[in-house]
Structure formats: structure tokens, C-alpha cells
N, C-alpha and C positions, 0 to 999 in steps of 0.2 A: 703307580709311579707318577711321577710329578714334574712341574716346572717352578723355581723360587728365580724371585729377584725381588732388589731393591735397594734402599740408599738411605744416606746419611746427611743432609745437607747442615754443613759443622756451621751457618751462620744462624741456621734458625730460624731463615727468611721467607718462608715458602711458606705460601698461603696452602690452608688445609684440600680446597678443592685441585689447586695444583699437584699437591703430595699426592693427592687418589691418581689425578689423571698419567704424572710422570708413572707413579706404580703401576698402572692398570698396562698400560704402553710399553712397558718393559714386559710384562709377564705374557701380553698379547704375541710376542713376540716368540713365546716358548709354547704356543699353541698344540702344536704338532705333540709335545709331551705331556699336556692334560687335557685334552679336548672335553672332558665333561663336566666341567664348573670353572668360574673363577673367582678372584675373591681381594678385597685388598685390605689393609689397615694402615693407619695413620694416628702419628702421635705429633701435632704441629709446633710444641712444648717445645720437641726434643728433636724437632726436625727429621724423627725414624719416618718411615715406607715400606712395608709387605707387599710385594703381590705373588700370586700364587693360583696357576693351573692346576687341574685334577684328575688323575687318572685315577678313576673310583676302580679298588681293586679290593677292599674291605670297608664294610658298613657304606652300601652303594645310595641311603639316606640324607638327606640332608643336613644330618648330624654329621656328618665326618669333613662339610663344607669348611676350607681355611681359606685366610688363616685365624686358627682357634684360640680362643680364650681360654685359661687354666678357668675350676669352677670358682674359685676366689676372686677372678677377675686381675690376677698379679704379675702371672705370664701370657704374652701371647707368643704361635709360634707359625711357622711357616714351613714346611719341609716334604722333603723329596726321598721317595723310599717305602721300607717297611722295615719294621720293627717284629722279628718273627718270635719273639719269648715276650709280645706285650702282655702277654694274660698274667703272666707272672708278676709284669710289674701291678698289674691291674688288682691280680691279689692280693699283692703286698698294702699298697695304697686302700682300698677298700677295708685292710683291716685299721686300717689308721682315721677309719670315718671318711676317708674321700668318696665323693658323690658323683656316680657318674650320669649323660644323659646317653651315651648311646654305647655302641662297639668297636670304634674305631680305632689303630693302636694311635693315630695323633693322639686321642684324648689320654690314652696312657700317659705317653711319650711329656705333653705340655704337663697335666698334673702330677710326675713325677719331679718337672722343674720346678715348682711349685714347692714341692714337698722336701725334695733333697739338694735341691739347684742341679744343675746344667750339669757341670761336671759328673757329679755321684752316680748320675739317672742312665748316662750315654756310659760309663763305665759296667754299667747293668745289662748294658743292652746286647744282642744279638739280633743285628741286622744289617742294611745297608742302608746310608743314610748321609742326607747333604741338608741342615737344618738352620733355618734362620732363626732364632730366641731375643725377643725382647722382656727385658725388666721394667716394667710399664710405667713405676715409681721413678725408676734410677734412667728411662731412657739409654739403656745398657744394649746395645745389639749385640748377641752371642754366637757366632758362625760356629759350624760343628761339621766335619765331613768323617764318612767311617773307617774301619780299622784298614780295609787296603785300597781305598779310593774305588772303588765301584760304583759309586757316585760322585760325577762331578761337581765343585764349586769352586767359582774363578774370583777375585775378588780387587779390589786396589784401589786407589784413594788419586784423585783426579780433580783436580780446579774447583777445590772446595767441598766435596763429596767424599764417602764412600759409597763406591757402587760394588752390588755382589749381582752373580746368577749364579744359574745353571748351566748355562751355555754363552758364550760370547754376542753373542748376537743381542741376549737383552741389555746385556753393559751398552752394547751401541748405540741402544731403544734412548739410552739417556741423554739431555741436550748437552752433560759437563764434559762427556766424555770425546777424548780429541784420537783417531787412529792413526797413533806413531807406530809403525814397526819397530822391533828393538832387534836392529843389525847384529845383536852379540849374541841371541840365541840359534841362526843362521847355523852358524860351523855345525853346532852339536843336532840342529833338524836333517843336516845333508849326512850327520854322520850316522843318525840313529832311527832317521822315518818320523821323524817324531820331533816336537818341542820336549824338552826334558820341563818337571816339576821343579820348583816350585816357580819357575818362568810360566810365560806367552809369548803369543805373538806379539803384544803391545807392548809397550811402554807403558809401567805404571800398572798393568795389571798384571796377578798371578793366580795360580794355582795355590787353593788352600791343602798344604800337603796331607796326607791320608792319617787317622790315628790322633789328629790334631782339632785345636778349638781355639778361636780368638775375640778377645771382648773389648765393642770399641763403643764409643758415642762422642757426639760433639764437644764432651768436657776433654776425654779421654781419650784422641785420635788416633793413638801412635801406638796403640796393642799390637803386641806377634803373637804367633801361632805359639803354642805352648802344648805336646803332647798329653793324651788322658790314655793313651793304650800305646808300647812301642812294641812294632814286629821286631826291631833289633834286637830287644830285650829277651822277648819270648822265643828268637833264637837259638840266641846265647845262653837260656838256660838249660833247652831242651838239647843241645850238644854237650853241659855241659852234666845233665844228668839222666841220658840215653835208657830207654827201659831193657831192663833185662832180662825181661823172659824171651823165650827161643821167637823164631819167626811167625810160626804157626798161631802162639799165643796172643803176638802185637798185631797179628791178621784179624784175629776177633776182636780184640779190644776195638782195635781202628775202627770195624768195621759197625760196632756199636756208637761209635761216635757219630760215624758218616749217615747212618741210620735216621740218627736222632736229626742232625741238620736239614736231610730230605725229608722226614715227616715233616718237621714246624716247615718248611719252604712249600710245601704241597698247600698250604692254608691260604685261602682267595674264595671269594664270593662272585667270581667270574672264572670262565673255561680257563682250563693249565693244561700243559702237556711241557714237551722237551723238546730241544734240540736233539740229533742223533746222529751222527758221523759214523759209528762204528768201530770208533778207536776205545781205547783203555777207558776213559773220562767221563766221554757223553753215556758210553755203555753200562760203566757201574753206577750212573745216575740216574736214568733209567730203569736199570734191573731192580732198586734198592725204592725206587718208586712204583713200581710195577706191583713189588713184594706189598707195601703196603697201600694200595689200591683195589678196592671191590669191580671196579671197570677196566678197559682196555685203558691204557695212557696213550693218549694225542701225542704222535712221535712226529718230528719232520726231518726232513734230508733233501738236499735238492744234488744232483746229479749233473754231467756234463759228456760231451758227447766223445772228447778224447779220452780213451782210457787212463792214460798218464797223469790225468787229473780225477779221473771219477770213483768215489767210497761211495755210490750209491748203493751196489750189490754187496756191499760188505754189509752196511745197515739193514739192509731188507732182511737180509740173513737174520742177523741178530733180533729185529723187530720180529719178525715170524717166531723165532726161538721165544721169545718174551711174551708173546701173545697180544703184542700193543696194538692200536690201532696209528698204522702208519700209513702218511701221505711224505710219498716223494714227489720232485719233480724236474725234468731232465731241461735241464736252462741251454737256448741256442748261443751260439757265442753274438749274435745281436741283441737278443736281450743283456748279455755283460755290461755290452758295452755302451747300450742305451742307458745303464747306470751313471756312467761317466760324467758329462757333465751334471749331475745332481750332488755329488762329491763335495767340491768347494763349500756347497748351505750346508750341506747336513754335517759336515766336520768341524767347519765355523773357523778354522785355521789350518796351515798347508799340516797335513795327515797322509803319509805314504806307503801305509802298510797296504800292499794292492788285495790282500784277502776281506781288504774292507766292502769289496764289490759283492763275492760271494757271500760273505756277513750277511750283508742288505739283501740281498735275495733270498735269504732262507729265514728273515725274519720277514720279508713280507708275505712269504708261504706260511710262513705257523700264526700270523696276524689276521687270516681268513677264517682261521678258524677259533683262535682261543685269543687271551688278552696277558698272557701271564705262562712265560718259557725257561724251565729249567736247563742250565749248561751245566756241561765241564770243566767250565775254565778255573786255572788254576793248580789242573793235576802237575803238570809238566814243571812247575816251578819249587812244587812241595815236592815233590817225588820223584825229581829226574829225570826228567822225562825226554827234556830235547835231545838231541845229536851233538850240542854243541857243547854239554857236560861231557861227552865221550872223547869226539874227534879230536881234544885239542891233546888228550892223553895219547895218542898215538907216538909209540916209537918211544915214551918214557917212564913205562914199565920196565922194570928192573936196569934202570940207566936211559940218559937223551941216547937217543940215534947219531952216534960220531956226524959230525957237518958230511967228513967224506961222502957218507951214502945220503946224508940229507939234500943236498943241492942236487943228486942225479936224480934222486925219486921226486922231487921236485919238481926237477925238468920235465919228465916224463908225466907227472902228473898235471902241469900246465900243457901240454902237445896232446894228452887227453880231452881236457879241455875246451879244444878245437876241435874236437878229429871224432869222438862219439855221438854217433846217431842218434842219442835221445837227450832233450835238452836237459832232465833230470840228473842225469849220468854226468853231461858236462859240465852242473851247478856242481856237483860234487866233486869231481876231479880238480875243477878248478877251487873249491876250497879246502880242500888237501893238500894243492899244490901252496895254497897261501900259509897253511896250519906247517908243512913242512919248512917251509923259509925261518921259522921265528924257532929257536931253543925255547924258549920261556913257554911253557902251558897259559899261563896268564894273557900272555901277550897273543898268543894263539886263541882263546877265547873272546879278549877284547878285537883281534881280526876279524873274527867271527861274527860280532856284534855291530863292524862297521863298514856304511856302505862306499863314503865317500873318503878313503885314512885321512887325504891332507886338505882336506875341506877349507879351512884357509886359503887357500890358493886361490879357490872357487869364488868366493865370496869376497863382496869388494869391499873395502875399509875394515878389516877382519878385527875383532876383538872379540874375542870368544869367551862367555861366560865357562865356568868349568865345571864339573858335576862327581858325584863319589865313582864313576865309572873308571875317571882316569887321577885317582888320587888317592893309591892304597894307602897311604895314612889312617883310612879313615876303614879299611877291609877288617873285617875280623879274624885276629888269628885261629882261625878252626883247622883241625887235625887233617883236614884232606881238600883242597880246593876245590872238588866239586860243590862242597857247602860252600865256600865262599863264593861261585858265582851263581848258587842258588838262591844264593844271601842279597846281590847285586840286582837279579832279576826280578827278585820281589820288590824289591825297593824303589826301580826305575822303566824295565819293561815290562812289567804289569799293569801299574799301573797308568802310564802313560804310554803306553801302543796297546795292550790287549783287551782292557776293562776302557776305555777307551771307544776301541771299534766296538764293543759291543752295545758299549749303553749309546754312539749316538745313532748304528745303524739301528736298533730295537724302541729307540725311543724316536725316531723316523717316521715310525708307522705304527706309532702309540703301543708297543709290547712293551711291555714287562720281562727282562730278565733277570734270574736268580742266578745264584752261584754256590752251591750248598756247600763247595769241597775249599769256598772261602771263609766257613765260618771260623769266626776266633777261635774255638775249643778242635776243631778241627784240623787246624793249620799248626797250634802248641800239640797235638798231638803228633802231626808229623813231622816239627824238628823233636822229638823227644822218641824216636826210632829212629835205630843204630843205621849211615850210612849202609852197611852192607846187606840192607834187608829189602832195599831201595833200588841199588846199584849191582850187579850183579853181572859180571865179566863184560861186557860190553853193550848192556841193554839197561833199561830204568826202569821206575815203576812195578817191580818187582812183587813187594807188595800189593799193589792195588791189583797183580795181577789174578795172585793168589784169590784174593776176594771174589773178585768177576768170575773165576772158575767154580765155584760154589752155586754161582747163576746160569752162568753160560760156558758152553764147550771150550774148550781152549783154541781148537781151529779154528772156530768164527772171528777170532779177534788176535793170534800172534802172530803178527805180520811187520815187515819194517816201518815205520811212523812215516806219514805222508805229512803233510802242510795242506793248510787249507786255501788253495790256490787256484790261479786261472790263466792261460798262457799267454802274460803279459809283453814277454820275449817277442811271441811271434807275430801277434798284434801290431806292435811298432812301427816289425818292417812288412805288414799289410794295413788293415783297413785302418788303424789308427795315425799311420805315416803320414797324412797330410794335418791332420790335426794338431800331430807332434810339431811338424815342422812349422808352423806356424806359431807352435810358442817356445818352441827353441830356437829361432831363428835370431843371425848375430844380430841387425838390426831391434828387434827387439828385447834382448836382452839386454843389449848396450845402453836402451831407451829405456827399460826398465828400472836401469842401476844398482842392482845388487849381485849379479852375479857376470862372473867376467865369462866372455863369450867363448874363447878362445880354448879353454881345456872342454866345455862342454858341448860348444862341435867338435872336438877331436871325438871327445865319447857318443858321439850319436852317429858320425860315420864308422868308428868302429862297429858298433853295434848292428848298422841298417850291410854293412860288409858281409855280417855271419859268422866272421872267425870268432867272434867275440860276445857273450851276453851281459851287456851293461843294464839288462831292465832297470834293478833295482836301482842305482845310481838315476837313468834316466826319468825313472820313475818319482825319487823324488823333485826334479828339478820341475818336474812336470805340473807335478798337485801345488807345487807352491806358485809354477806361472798362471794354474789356472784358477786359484784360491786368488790370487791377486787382483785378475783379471774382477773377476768378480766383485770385490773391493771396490775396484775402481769405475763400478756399475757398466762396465763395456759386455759385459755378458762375454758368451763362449768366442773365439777366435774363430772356430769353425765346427762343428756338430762332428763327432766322428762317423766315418766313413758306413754305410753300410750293407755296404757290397761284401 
């Protein structure tokens, strides 16, 4: 895996030693994501700039150094990722007389643009992938990111520039670029943990959305993104023509697909192993690796010392069953929180998903040892997997629940809320009690989805950008709304909260993450299985369940679905309290100016009371004061506590 940046200067004015040194300076800046080479190209003609970090993870020679030239000398390219069926293109192109020098799938990858152009070659491909493509004649820069954003690329056009990366922080390496917040993506960060796609935090820059490619140059400025793969599509076909053989039959079929995805993701010329939780995901990824490996597989898990948070004995279970070679490791809540202020850099803009803490620790446990980490991510959104496909159907099975009994189960379920002893308990009573206030399933799920409902309020001078979350116009009519906001999640909490935390805590500490259960043929296989194979009276993943039992006992893994989390709640009102209140304080927020003080100390006295867990709310307001802070080079407010 990789770091790309680089720019467009539309005048044309930049001397060629300048072009290297602005390129070098922006990629310098994504270190952390390639530390084993760097590289840059210039075309002073056409005013382009490459630069380009290396995480040597295939052909670890000097051949695989970018960014690379096609063997014509026609394309060059710059890119982030891997390309796991490049031998295929490699085949193809080799029968057409292309000439290679080494093994690397870049060189596939550039002389397939070559060969078929940009488009055709990334339509071929299965991988993940964030690619910068110049036409060397046409001074053509071609951005490309893959089918469900698992790599990021941010990109936008700025005082006579376009500047792209990988991560924000090299846009800011450049001298055009000015940091404007853009107040209107605010509402939907407090509502969602998250900046939604195809925004940022800036002004002027975005997110090149997933499945997409756009081609711009100094002639040409003003290219949009224009899809070469749409998951919408591949939805809507595979609902609309659902396989129909029995369950057991689409359990084999799947599970030769999943097969095929984990052998090509096992390929790397440096150590691999897995993530390993113990749940449905990490486990059949795993087992499906284990199967075709001659050695143990390098597993990791890391642990925690409240049970209420800790799947480390579930994994060990599983690991021993599988014969892997597993290292866990049991994290004190000081180490958590010594994460804490390292957050702000390594997200690069306010990021609130708080399981980003644990993330970052169990990649830097699998980073001890190997360079290259298979996950699970992506089961729960192909297969059903959350809670929040179930809970919102509550009570509207065979008819809504009359309001009558809704408002007192309601009641009772908010007075839970408060009153049950284990904070898991009361995350859940209390979003029952919110799932029963709303008739609508839809509206119940988008509760579900949100941390802050009237975030407006929060946020000072509100104009709020709007997104397909809250503007069914745009939802799919599909036969049963669980596809629909299975439809939703892939499109927006995927890829902007969960692939996400993954690639920038893994690429933190120079890992490599795969994701095998995201490839394309994978993902068209699972909308192309029948809802009910899936969903199954009030559990998901039904499916994938079946498969795993062919690996592993069914006791080691049917268990209620945990989150990958860390007691943020209680934290707050201990050792992180003085920390909080120092950047939720009214004086400072008022000084800050974007969020009004007034409803969010009401919310952090409720909170630090007990009657109440606001983490999530709190949480976000927290990573954007201290993502700011940082900004504004004042560094941390105060170190949390660690006593």
C-alpha cells in the first residue's frame, strides 16, 4: 500500500525543479503510508506533478519504484493499492507483445492504460485502488478510486491548481491551498460521525466518490467524476434476478466465490495474516485462509480487561479450532487512551467513530509482525448483519404496534434506559425506546443512524449540505427495506466511517489491509441471494453462517453481535473529564465559533449526571474540537488523564 499526491498548476508557470520539489513535499507528507521509497514525475509542458510513497508489498525491487512509466513511454501512473487478478491482465497484455521489466501489478496496471486506456483496464480489474494516470502527450491527469472506496482519494481544484492525495494532509503540503472549513458539512458530521462523500472538511476539496474516475488538465479543468462500475446497478440487478437454487446450494456457490477472493488477497512478497474478532466475518476469513495455506495464518485480536467489551476468548477459541498461529493482546484502558490525542493526524479531519481507538491498536499488534492484514469488513452490510436491519422492524410484523402500546413500551423502555446496570443494556433500551416513538421502519433506522437528530440547532450559521440518507427520491424501490438500507450503508457508511477507520488506522503504522468479502464478483454475488437466506427471523448473515459451520462448530461463533468498542461512556465521567471539559467548555466554544455552547453543555452535564449516555453525541463534538485544535497548531488542550 501507498501514498499518491499531486497537482495540476492550470497556468503552466512552474518551473520543472519547483513541480519535483512542491511533489516531493506533498508525498513527504504521506510517509507514514510508504516508507520504503519515494518517487516523483513532472511534465512542466502540462504543468502535471506525481509524487508517490511505497509500501513495497509485491516485487520488493526496484522495479516496482513509481511513479511508473508504461513500456512505450505513453502512460505514467502513480497509485495506491493492489490490483489482485494483475497476472490476468499481465496475460492478456503479454499475448498482445507487451514487454514487461519486472512483477509488479503497477506495471500491469500502467501498461494496460497503454493498451486499452484507463477506463477499459480499471473495469478489468479486481482490487483496491486510488490511481493517479497521466497521458503524457495529452497532459491528461486521470484519477481513479475503486469499486467501494477502500482507498481513499480526496481531490479539488484551489487558486489555480488541482491538488489530489491520499489523505488531506498532503493537499495541505501544497502552498495554493487555503483551509476553509466548509460550515455546511457540520450538521450531517454531528449527525453521522463522519464527513459524508463526496464533501470534506474544506472548502473546495472532495472526496472522489468510490466506482468512479475523472480526467482533468490545464486545457480541461472542469471534468466530473463519471462512474466505470456502479454498486447501485449491481444491486438492482441481483434483486432483480435473485438465484434460485435452495439455501444450501447458494452456500456453495458463495462460498466458491469467497474462496477465490481470499486466495488472490493471500498474494504479497511480505508476511500476511488477519485480523480476528471471533465474529461471523473475521472467522470465515480466516478459516477460508487457513484452508488454503500450508502454514499456521498470523491471526491477531487484542482484548480488554472489561468483559462487556472483551471477544478476545471467543477468537482464541476459534484460533485454536483453526490451528492459526494467534497473538492476542489484552490493552489496559491507559494504553486507549494514550491513543487519544494521536486521532486528530492520523484521521486528518474530525472522525468520530470511537472503535477507531481499538482499530489502531490491533493494527499496531498485527504490524509487529506481518505487513499485509486480512479483515472482514463488509460482511454486515452485504449480509445483514447489523442490529439496526432488525430493531427498526420491531412491532411491525404482521401490522405497526397501535401508538396505544407504543408510547408506554416506549416509556418503559426510556426508564430502562436509566435504571439498568450494564451500560450495553442501557445503549439498547434506550434505542428501542427511540425505535418505538417513530411508526415508519425507515425513520426508525435513519434514528438509528443518527447521533445528533437536530444538529442544526448545534451548529452555528447552519446550512446543511444534504445526502441520499435523508432524500428517498433517490432509495431503491426493493421488495423489503432491509435491502434498502443495506442499499444506504454501502453507499455512505461504508465507505466513509468504516473503510475509513480502517485504512487510516492500518496505514498509521504502514499495514496493509485487504478486504476479500469487498471484492466486485463477491459483493454481485450477495445482492443476487434471495433476502431470506440472509435474514432469518431476527438474526442476519444467515448464510455466511452456514459456510463457517463447515469450518468451525457453531458454538464457537452463535452469539449476539458485539461492536467493536471501548467504554467511552465511562471514560468521560473519569479519567478523560478534565480533558473533555476543556474543549467543551462554553468559553471555548463560543471562541471557537461553530458550535453553539448552550445545548452542548446541557449534553455533557447530562452525561457526567449518569442518568444519561450521551458518549456518542459527546464524542463527536469532541474529535472535531480536538481535530481543530490541532489545525490551529495549539496542539492538545490537555493530555488525558492517567490515573
Amino acid at each position: 500500500m501507498c501514498g499518491i499526491a499531486g497537482f495540476i498548476d492550470l497556468s503552466r508557470g512552474t518551473a520543472a525543479n519547483e513541480l519535483v520539489a512542491r511533489a516531493a513535499a506533498m508525498a513527504d507528507c504521506l510517509r507514514h503510508r510508504g516508507p520504503d521509497d519515494a518517487g516523483t514525475w513532472v511534465a512542466p509542458q502540462h504543468g502535471v506533478a506525481l509524487g508517490h510513497r511505497r509500501l513495497a508489498i509485491l516485487d520488493l525491487s526496484p522495479a516496482g519504484h513509481q511513479p511508473m512509466l508504461s513500456h512505450d513511454g505513453r502512460w505514467v501512473v502513480a497509485y495506491n493499492g493492489e490490483i489482485y487478478n494483475h497476472a490476468e491482465l499481465r496475460q492478456a497484455l503479454a499475448a498482445q507483445g507487451v514487454p514487461f521489466r519486472g512483477t509488479s501489478d503497477t506495471e500491469s496496471l500502467v501498461n494496460g492504460f497503454a493498451a486499452w486506456g484507463v477506463k477499459a483496464t480499471v473495469q478489468r480489474c479486481r482490487g483496491i485502488f486510488a490511481i493517479a494516470a497521466v497521458n503524457v502527450e495529452r497532459g491528461e491527469l486521470t484519477l481513479v478510486r475503486d469499486h467501494f472506496g477502500v482507498k481513499p482519494l480526496y481531490w479539488g481544484r484551489r487558486n489555480g491548481h488541482i491538488l489530489f492525495g491520499s489523505e488531506l494532509k498532503a493537499i495541505r503540503g501544497h502552498p495554493a491551498f487555503v483551509a476553509e472549513i466548509d460550515r455546511r458539512v457540520l450538521p450531517q458530521y454531528l449527525r453521522h460521525n463522519y464527513v459524508p462523500g463526496p464533501y470534506s472538511i474544506y472548502q473546495g476539496i472532495g472526496k472522489l466518490p468510490a466506482g468512479t474516475l475523472v480526467t482533468l488538465s490545464a486545457e480541461r479543468p472542469d471534468g466530473q467524476p463519471e462512474p466505470y462500475w456502479s454498486f447501485d446497478a449491481v444491486a438492482r440487478a441481483g434483486v432483480a434476478t435473485p438465484w434460485l437454487e435452495g439455501r444450501e446450494d447458494a452456500a456453495r456457490r458463495l462460498e466458491g466465490e469467497l474462496a477465490r477472493a481470499v486466495r488472490e488477497q493471500m498474494l504479497a512478497d511480505v508476511p500476511l495474516g488477519a485480523f480476528l474478532s471471533g465474529g461471523i466475518d473475521s472467522s470465515l476469513v480466516v478459516a477460508l485462509m487457513q484452508r488454503h495455506s500450508s502454514r499456521p495464518v498470523k491471526t491477531f485480536t487484542i482484548g480488554f480487561e472489561l468483559a462487556e467489551y472483551n471477544e478476545a476468548p471467543f477468537a482464541e477459541a476459534i484460533a485454536r479450532h483453526l490451528g492459526t498461529d494467534h497473538t492476542e493482546h489484552y490493552v489496559t484502558a491507559r494504553e486507549a487512551q494514550d491513543v487519544i490525542p494521536r486521532l486528530p493526524h492520523i484521521f486528518d479531519e474530525p472522525f468520530a467513530d470511537s472503535s477507531q481507538i481499538p482499530t489502531l491498536l490491533v493494527c499496531e499488534l498485527a504490524r509487529r509482525h506481518v505487513t499485509v492484514a486480512l479483515s472482514g469488513d463488509g460482511g454486515d452490510e452485504l449480509f445483514c448483519g447489523y442490529l439496526r436491519y432488525f430493531a427498526p422492524l420491531l412491532g411491525t410484523r404482521g401490522g405497526y404496534l397501535p401508538a396505544a402500546l407504543r408510547w408506554p413500551a416506549s416509556a418503559v423502555a426510556d426508564a430502562a434506559s436509566r435504571l439498568l446496570p450494564v451500560a450495553r443494556w442501557r445503549k439498547f433500551a434506550a434505542r428501542a425506546a427511540s425505535f418505538l416513538r417513530d411508526a415508519d421502519p425507515d425513520q426508525r433506522y435513519l434514528r438509528g443512524m443518527t447521533h445528533w437528530p437536530l444538529s442544526e440547532e448545534v451548529v452555528r450559521d447552519a446550512e446543511p449540505v444534504e445526502t441520499m440518507f435523508h432524500d428517498p427520491r433517490v432509495w431503491p424501490a426493493f421488495p423489503h427495506r432491509q435491502l434498502r438500507w443495506m442499499w444506504l450503508d454501502t453507499l455512505n457508511y461504508l465507505p466513509d466511517d468504516i473503510l475509513v477507520k480502517v485504512d487510516r488506522a492500518s496505514m498509521a503504522v504502514s499495514l496493509e489491509a485487504r478486504v476479500p468479502l469487498l471484492d466486485p464478483q463477491v459483493a454481485a454475488a450477495a445482492w443476487h441471494i434471495p433476502l431470506s437466506f440472509k435474514a432469518v427471523g431476527w438474526s442476519g448473515k444467515r448464510i455466511l453462517r452456514d459456510i463457517l459451520a463447515r469450518h468451525v462448530p457453531p458454538d464457537l461463533f452463535e452469539r449476539p453481535k458485539r461492536g467493536f468498542g471501548v467504554p467511552i461512556a465511562e471514560w468521560l465521567r473519569g479519567p478523560l473529564r478534565d480533558w473533555a471539559e476543556d474543549l467543551l467548555s462554553s468559553a471555548r466554544l463560543e471562541r471557537d465559533g461553530f458550535f453553539h455552547a448552550v445545548p452542548i453543555r446541557a449534553t455533557w452535564q447530562e452525561h457526567l449526571s449518569g442518568r444519561v449516555d450521551w458518549a456518542y453525541r459527546l464524542w463527536d463534538v469532541l474529535m472535531f474540537q480536538s481535530w481543530l485544535e490541532t489545525q490551529r497548531g495549539r496542539g492538545p488542550a490537555r493530555e488525558p488523564s492517567r490515573d
